[in-house]
One Martini backbone bead per residue (centre of mass of N, CA, C, O) as a GRO file, in nm:
protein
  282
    1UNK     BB    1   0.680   1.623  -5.952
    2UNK     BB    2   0.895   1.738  -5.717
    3UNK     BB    3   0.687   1.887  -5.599
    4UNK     BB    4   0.486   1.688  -5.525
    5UNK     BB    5   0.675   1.482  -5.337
    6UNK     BB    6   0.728   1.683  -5.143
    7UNK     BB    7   0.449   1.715  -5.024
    8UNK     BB    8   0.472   1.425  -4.941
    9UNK     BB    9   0.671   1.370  -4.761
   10UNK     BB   10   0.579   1.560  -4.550
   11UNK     BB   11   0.314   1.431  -4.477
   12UNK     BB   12   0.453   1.161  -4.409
   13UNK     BB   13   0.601   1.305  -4.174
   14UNK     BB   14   0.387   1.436  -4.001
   15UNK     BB   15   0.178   1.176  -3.971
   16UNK     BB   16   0.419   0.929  -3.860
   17UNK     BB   17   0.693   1.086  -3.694
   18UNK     BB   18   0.560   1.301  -3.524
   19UNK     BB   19   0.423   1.124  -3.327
   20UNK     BB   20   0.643   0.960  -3.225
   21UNK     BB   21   0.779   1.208  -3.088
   22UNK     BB   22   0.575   1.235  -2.886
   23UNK     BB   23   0.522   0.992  -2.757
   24UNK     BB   24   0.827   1.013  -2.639
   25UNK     BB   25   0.787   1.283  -2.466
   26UNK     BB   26   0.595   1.151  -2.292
   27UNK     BB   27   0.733   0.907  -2.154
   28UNK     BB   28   0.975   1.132  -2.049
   29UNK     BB   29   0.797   1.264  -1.872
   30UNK     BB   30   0.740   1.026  -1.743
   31UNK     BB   31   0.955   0.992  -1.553
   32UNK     BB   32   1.248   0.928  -1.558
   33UNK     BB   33   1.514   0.680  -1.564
   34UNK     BB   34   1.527   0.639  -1.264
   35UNK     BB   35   1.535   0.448  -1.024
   36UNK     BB   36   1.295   0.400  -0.768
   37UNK     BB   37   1.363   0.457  -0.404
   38UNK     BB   38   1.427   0.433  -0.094
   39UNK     BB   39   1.506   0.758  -0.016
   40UNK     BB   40   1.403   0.942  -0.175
   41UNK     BB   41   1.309   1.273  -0.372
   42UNK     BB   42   1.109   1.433  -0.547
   43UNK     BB   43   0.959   1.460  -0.898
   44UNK     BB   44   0.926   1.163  -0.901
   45UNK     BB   45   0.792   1.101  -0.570
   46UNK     BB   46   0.541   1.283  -0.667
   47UNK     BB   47   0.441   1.087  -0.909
   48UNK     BB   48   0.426   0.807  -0.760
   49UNK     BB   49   0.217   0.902  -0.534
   50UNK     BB   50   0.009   1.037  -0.760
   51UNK     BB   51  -0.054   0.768  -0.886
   52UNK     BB   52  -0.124   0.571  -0.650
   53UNK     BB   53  -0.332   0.789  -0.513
   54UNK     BB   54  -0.535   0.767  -0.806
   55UNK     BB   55  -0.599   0.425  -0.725
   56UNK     BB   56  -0.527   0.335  -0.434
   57UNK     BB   57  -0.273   0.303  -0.279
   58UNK     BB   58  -0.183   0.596  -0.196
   59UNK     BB   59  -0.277   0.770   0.147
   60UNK     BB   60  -0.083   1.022   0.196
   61UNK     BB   61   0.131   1.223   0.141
   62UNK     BB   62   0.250   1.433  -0.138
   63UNK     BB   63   0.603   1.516  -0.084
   64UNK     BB   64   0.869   1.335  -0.204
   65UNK     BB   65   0.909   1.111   0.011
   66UNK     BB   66   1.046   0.799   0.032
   67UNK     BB   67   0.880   0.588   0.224
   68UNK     BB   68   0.712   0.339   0.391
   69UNK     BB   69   0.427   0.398   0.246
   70UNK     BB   70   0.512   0.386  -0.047
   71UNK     BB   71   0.674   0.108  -0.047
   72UNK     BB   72   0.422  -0.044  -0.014
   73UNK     BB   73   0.238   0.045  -0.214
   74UNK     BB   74   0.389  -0.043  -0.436
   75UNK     BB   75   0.387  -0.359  -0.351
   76UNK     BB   76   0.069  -0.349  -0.422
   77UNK     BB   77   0.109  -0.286  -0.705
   78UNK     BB   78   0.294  -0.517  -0.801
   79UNK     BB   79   0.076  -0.744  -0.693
   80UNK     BB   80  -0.179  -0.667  -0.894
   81UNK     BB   81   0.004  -0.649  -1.179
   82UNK     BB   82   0.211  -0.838  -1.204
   83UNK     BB   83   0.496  -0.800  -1.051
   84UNK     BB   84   0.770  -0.753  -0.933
   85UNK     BB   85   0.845  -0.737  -0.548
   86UNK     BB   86   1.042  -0.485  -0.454
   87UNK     BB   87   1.024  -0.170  -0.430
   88UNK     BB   88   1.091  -0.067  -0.743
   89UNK     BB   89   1.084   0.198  -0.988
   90UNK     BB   90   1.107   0.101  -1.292
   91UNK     BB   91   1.021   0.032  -1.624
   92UNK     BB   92   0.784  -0.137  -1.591
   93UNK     BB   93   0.634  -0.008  -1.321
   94UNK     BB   94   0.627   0.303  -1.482
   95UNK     BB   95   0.460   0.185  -1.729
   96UNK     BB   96   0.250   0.037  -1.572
   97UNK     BB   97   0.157   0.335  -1.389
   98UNK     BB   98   0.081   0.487  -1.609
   99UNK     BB   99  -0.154   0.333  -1.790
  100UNK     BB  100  -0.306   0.331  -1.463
  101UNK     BB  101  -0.323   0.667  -1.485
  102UNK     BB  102  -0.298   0.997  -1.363
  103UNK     BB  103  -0.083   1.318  -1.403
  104UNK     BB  104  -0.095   1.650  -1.276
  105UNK     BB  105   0.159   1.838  -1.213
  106UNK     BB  106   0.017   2.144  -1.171
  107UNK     BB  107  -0.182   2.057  -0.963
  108UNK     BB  108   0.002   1.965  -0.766
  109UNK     BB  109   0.216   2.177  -0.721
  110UNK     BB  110  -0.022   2.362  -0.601
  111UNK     BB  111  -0.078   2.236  -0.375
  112UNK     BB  112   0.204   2.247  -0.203
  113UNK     BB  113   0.216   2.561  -0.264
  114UNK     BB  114  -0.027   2.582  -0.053
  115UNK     BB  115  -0.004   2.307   0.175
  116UNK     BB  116  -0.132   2.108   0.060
  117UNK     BB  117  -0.189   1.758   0.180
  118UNK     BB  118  -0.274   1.588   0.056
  119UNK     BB  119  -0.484   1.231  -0.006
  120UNK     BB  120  -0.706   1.214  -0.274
  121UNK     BB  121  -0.594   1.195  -0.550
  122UNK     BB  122  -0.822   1.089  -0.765
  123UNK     BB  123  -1.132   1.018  -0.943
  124UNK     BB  124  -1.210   1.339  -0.904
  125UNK     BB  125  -1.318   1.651  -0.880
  126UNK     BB  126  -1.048   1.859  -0.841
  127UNK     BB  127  -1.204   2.074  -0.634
  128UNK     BB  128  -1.172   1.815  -0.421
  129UNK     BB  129  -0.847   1.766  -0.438
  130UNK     BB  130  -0.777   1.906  -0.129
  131UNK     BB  131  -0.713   2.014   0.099
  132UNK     BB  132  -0.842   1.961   0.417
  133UNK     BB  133  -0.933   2.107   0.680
  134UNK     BB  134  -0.834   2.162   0.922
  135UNK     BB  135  -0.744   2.164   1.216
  136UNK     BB  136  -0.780   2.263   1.541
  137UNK     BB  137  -0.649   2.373   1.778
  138UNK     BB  138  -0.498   2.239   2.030
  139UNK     BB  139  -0.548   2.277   2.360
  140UNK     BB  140  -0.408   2.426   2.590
  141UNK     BB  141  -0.257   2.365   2.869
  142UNK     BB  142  -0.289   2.448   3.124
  143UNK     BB  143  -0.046   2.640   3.339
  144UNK     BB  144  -0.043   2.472   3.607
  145UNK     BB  145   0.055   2.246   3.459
  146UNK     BB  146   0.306   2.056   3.471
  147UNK     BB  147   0.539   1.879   3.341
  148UNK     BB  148   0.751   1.632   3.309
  149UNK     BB  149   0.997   1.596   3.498
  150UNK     BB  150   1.138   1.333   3.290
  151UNK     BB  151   1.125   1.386   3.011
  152UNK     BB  152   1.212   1.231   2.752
  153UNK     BB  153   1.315   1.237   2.436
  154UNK     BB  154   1.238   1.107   2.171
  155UNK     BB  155   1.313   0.826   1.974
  156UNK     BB  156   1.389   0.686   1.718
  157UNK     BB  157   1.216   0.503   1.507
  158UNK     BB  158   1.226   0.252   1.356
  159UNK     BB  159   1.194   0.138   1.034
  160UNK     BB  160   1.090  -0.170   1.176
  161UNK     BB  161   0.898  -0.036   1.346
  162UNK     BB  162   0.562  -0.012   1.444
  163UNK     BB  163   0.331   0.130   1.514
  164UNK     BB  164   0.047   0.063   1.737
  165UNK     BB  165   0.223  -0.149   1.876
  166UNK     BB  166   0.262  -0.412   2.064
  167UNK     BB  167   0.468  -0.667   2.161
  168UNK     BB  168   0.218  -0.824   2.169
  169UNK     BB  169   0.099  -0.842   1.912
  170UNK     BB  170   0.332  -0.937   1.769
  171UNK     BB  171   0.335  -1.205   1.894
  172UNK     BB  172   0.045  -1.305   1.858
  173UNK     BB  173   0.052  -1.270   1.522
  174UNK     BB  174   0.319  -1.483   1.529
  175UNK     BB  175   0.137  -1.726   1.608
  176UNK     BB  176  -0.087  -1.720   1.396
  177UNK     BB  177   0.074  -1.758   1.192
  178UNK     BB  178   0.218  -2.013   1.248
  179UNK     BB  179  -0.052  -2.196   1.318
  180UNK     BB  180  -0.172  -2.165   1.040
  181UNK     BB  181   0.091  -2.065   0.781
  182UNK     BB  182   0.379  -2.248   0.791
  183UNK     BB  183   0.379  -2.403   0.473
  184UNK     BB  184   0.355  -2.114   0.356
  185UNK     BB  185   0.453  -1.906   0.201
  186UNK     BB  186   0.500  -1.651   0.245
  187UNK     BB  187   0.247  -1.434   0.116
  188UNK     BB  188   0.055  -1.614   0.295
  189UNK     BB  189   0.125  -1.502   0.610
  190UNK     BB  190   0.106  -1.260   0.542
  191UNK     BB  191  -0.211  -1.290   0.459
  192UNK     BB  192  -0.314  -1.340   0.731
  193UNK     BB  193  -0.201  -1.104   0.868
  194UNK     BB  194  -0.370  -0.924   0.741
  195UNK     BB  195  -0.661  -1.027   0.803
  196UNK     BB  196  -0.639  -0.944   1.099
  197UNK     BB  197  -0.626  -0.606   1.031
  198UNK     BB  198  -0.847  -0.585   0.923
  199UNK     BB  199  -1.043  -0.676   1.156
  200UNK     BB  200  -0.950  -0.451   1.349
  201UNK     BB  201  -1.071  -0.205   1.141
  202UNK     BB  202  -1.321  -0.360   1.137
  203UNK     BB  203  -1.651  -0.342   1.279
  204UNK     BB  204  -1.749  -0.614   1.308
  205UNK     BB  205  -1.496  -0.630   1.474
  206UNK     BB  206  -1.256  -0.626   1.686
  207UNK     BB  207  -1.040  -0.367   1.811
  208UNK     BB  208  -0.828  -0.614   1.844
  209UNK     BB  209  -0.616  -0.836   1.814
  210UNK     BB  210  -0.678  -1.044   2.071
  211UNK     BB  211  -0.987  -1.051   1.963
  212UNK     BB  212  -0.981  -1.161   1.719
  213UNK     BB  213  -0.799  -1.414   1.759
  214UNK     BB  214  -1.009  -1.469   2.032
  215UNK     BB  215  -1.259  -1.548   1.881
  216UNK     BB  216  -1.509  -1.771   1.835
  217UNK     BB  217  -1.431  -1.950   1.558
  218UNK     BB  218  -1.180  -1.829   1.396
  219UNK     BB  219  -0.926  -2.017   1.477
  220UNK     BB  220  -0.765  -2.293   1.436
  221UNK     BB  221  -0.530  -2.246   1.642
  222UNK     BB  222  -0.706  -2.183   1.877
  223UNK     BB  223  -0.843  -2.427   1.919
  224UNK     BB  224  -0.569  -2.682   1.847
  225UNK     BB  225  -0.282  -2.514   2.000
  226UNK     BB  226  -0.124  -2.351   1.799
  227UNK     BB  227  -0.073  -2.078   1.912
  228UNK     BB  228   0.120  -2.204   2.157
  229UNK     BB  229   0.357  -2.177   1.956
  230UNK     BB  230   0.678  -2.093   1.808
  231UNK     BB  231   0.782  -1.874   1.654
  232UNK     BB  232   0.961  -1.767   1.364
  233UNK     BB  233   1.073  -1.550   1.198
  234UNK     BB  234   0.916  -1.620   0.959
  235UNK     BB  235   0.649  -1.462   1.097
  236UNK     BB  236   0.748  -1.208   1.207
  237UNK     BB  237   0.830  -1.077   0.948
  238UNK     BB  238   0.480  -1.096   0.846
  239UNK     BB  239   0.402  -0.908   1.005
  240UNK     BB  240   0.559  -0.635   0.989
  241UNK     BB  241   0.466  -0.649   0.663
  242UNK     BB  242   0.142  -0.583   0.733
  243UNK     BB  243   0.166  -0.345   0.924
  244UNK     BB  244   0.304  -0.156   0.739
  245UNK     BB  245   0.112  -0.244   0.416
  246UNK     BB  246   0.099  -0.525   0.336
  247UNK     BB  247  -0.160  -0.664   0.120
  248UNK     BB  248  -0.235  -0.966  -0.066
  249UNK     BB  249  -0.559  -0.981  -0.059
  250UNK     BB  250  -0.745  -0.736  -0.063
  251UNK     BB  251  -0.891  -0.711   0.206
  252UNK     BB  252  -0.921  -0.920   0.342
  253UNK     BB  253  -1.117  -1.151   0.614
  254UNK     BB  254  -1.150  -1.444   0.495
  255UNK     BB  255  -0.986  -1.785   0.500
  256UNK     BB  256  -0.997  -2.072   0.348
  257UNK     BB  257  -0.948  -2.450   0.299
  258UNK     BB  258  -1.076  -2.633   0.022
  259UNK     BB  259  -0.964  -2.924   0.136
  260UNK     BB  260  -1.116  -2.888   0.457
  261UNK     BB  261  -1.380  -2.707   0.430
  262UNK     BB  262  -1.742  -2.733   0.615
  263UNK     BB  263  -1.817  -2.462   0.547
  264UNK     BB  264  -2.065  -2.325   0.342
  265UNK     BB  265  -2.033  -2.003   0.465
  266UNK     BB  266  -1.735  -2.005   0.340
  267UNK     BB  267  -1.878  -2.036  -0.012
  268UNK     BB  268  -2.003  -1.774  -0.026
  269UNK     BB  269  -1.828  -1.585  -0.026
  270UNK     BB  270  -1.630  -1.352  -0.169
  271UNK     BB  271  -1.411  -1.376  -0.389
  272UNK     BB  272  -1.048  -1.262  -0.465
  273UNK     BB  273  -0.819  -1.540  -0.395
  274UNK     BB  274  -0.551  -1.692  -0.428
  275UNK     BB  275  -0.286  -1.807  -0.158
  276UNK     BB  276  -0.175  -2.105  -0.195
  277UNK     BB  277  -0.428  -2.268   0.012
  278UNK     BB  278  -0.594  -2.029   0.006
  279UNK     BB  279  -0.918  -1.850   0.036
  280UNK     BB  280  -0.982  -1.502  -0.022
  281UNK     BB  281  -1.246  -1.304   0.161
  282UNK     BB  282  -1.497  -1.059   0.206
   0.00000   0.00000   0.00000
């Protein structure tokens, strides 16, 4: 009997007692305990991005260093996921992006241990997810050309401000952000300031900020001439922050408020979502 007992508590220690150590093993892998945060670098940030990367929140480089790039994915992964959008990868965060994810640490690291700056980690087949074949070196100027006799080296770029934009561009987006949707949310800003980037992006559309803003009968703002109110901060600041990455529709192009929209042809377009009295579609 003694020895009967014996074989059976084993039995139930083995199939009861060892999943769960095992379970908590994988957690533990999953992840340090550290919050990752803006600034940090190592294995913590390199399995963050190939997480965000693998649902497709995160399209840059896998390096492992968390710059802004990383930061806005983060926090466009806490606002579709219902999570604190703060841009730090805390426990709820990591619990939450380990569940929707997947992440292969020796493939990850043989790729960049390879050079491979890969962009494009999960969803297919891994074969297909190294890095893009080089792009062919850029031919050198002629030897007579001289170089620009006052080049001055380049200035580090502040880390709010965005490339790729001048500050007309900024300033006139901050014009349509204000006089589109200054009563709504902040988040609801942003997304506006987002879905003017999306057309710039998109083919559709105009492919300058200035294009789209003043597209005919694009912007209400600019009809009835509240784009050339002056805008206040917090409307600069829904610029920047779209600018960066944070895009709170879900890549909407457009949008219009359901208590006043008298056109039946944005009713029919697809709804993505609600964010404040907007409703923003593809």
């Amino acid at each position: 009997m003694k020895k009967n007992n014996l074989i059976k508590y084993f039995i139930l220690f083995f199939f009861c007692v060892m999943p769960i150590s095992l379970m908590e093993n994988q957690r533990v892998q999953a992840f340090s305990n550290q919050v990752i945060q803006k600034g940090a670098v190592g294995d913590d940030v390199i399995e963050l991005q190939s997480r965000l990367q693998y649902i497709g929140f995160y399209k840059g480089k896998i390096d492992g260093v968390f710059g802004w790039g990383t930061y806005w994915a983060l926090r466009n992964f806490q606002n579709e996921f219902g999570l604190p959008i703060d841009g730090l990868a805390g426990a709820k965060t990591k619990e939450k992006l380990t569940k929707a994810s997947k992440y292969d640490q020796q493939f990850v690291k043989n790729q960049m241990k390879s050079g491979n700056k890969f962009t494009h980690y999960g969803g297919v087949d891994q074969s297909k997810q190294s890095a893009p074949s080089p792009k062919a070196p850029a031919n050198k100027a002629p030897a007579t050309k001289p170089a620009p006799p006052q080049a001055a080296p380049k200035k580090p770029t502040a880390a709010n401000t965005p490339a790729g934009f001048s500050q007309n561009d900024i300033r006139l987006m901050a014009n349509a952000v204000h006089g589109e949707s200054r009563g709504e949310p902040y988040i609801g800003q942003v997304a506006v300031a987002a879905v003017i980037l999306n057309r710039v992006n998109s083919a559709s559309f105009p492919s300058t900020v200035s294009g789209v803003i003043f597209e005919p009968g694009a912007f209400t703002a600019v009809a009835d001439g509240q784009i050339w109110l002056t805008p206040n901060e917090t409307a600069k600041k829904a610029v920047i922050d779209a600018i960066n990455g944070w895009d709170p529709t879900g890549e909407a192009l457009y949008y219009f408020n359901p208590d006043t929209a008298t056109s039946g042809w944005i009713w029919g377009r697809p709804q993505i979502k609600r964010i404040g009295q907007h409703i923003f579609c593809k």
